[in-house]
Steps between C-alpha positions, in 0.01 A plus 500: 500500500607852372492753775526912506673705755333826552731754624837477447651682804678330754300223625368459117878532365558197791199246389630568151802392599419205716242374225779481235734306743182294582439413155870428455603268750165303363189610688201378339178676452631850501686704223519872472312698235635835549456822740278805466557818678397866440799673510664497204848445696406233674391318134831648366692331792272162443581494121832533622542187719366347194144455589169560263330812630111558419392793331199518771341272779181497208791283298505258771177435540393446149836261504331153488830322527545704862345246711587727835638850626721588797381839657832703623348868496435719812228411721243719400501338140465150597135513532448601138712276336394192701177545390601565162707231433227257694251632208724399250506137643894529570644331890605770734807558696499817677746656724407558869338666632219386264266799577507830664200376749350155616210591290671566201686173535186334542347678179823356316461145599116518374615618159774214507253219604222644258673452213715149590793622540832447775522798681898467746627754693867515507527433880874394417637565874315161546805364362803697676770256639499671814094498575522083376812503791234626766264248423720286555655581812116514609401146375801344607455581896887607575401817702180323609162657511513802304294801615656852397636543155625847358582551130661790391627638121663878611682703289616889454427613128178669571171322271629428185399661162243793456138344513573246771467875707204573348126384701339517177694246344573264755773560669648492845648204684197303643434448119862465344650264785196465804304287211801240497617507865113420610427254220805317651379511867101377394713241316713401829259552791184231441292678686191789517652841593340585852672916475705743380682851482651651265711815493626705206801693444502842259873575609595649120162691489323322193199491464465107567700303768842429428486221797299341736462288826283214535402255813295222471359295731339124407239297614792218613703764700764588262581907456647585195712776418506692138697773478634695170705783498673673210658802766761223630861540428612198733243238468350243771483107433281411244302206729548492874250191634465374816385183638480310881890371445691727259531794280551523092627797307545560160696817438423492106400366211872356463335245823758632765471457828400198705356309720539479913318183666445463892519213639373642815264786502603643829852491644539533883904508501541772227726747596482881517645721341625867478296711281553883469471668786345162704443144538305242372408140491159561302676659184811239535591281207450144456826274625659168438276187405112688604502599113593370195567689141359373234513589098183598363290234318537678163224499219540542113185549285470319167590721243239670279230358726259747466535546119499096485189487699293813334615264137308193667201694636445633129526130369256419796757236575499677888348722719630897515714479811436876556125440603230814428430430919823531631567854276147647635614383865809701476273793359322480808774524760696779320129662502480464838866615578445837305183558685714395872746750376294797361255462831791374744281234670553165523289264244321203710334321204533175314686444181 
């Protein structure tokens, strides 16, 4: 199946990219048609890297041997060309977020299912290394019963480009990284939110937040941490998680850190120690044989798994692993966190 990449900035210029190394190592089902953009750069720059570039999206949709189209545009546009390219019978990827509102995402999915077609949003953060690594750590038991985790992606350039600053369009950090961050939590923690707060940050005056902190508390008693930052010039570890006999931390995508096991929750002969200007036992380190170090049960996803799985979906060979519930779900929380943040009350409510 032929498929269209619609906007050819940078995550467009990437799934360009990827799809030609997909199709080149072998991947079935999936072969790129060509890109379409509307600035006349950007189709200069396509042409360039050797790709077809249509004249206009009407050239795509009138292409019968396009069987599907890959949305890469701003957020604001998504809505019209998902339900464009859903009226022209062609399978939809679209770039996250998928809408600019929960019922705008749910207006999308109608058009998708009304005319037969595979609607995926690229939720790709579903298949970071370091996320799989957590899981892992969690489903293995090695720092016991886990009930805090804290995920974290900081950096200090700002928000990136000129409409991801802009309301209108969609931009602001709850949408750019709070949609991935949360779709990975609903994805870890099995279980009905029970409340929330949220708090936003505005610390480079645009007109949308350019970070955010989120706490979460579950049904089954674990509190979850989200927090994004692009204001942070020396960052914090990507996961911290905490269980009944250990800690985990991964400082980065590169899967530093590690993992320290107890082997006895509470140690009676610990020793004090000196610190600053006093003394304590409470804040002393762990000694000789009450702890163990361990390396960090690391995860690596299948390459191309999400283009590989949106190609079998199509071929209605599998289910869309990106389900239409799980992407309204995550509509609903960040809903709920900009409402926690803009009213500064805490959000008691199922989700």
């Amino acid at each position: 199946m032929k498929i269209a990449v619609i906007g050819y900035g940078g995550m467009g210029s990437y799934h360009a990219s990827c799809l030609k190394e997909f199709a080149a190592g072998g991947g079935a089902g999936l072969s790129l048609a060509g890109v379409y953009d509307i600035d006349p750069a950007r189709t200069e720059a396509a042409r360039a890297h050797g790709l077809f570039a249509f004249s206009d999206a009407e050239e795509i949709w009138s292409d019968r041997s396009v069987g599907a189209v890959l949305i890469a545009t701003p957020n604001d546009i998504h809505a019209e060309y998902v339900k464009k390219a859903a009226a022209a019978g062609k399978h939809i990827v679209c770039e996250k977020p998928i809408g600019l509102s929960l019922r705008q995402a749910e207006e999308m999915y109608a058009a998708a299912e009304r005319a037969g077609v595979v609607l995926a949003v690229h939720q790709n953060r579903r298949w970071d290394d370091d996320f799989l690594t957590v899981k892992n750590i969690i489903a293995e038991g090695s720092i016991g019963e886990v009930y805090r985790i804290e995920s974290r992606v900081m950096g200090g350039n700002g928000i990136p480009g000129a409409w991801r600053k802009e309301r209108a369009r969609g931009g602001g950090m709850m949408l750019d990284w709070g949609v991935h961050l949360i779709d990975q939590m609903l994805q870890m923690v099995c279980s009905p939110v029970r409340s929330l707060y949220c708090e936003y940050s505005y610390i480079y005056g645009e007109e949308v937040d350019d970070g955010f902190r989120l706490s979460v508390r579950f049904e089954n008693g674990i509190e979850y941490l989200v927090v994004v930052a692009t204001d942070c010039f020396r960052r914090l570890p990507r996961w911290q998680v905490y269980g009944t006999e250990g800690t985990a931390t991964i400082g980065d995508w590169d899967l530093s850190g590690g993992i320290t096991h107890a082997h006895v929750r509470h140690d009676d002969k610990i020793a004090g120690i000196r610190a600053g200007n006093g003394f304590t036992r409470t804040m002393a380190p762990r000694v000789g044989d009450t702890v163990e170090e361990l390396p960090l049960p690391r995860a690596h996803a299948e390459p191309f798994a999400f283009y590989k799985n949106f190609a079998a979906a199509c071929a209605g060979k599998a289910p869309c692993v990106i389900r239409k519930e799980e992407v309204l779900r995550v509509f609903r929380l960040m809903e709920a966190a900009e409402r926690s943040a803009r009213e500064n009350i805490v959000i008691k409510e199922e989700i």
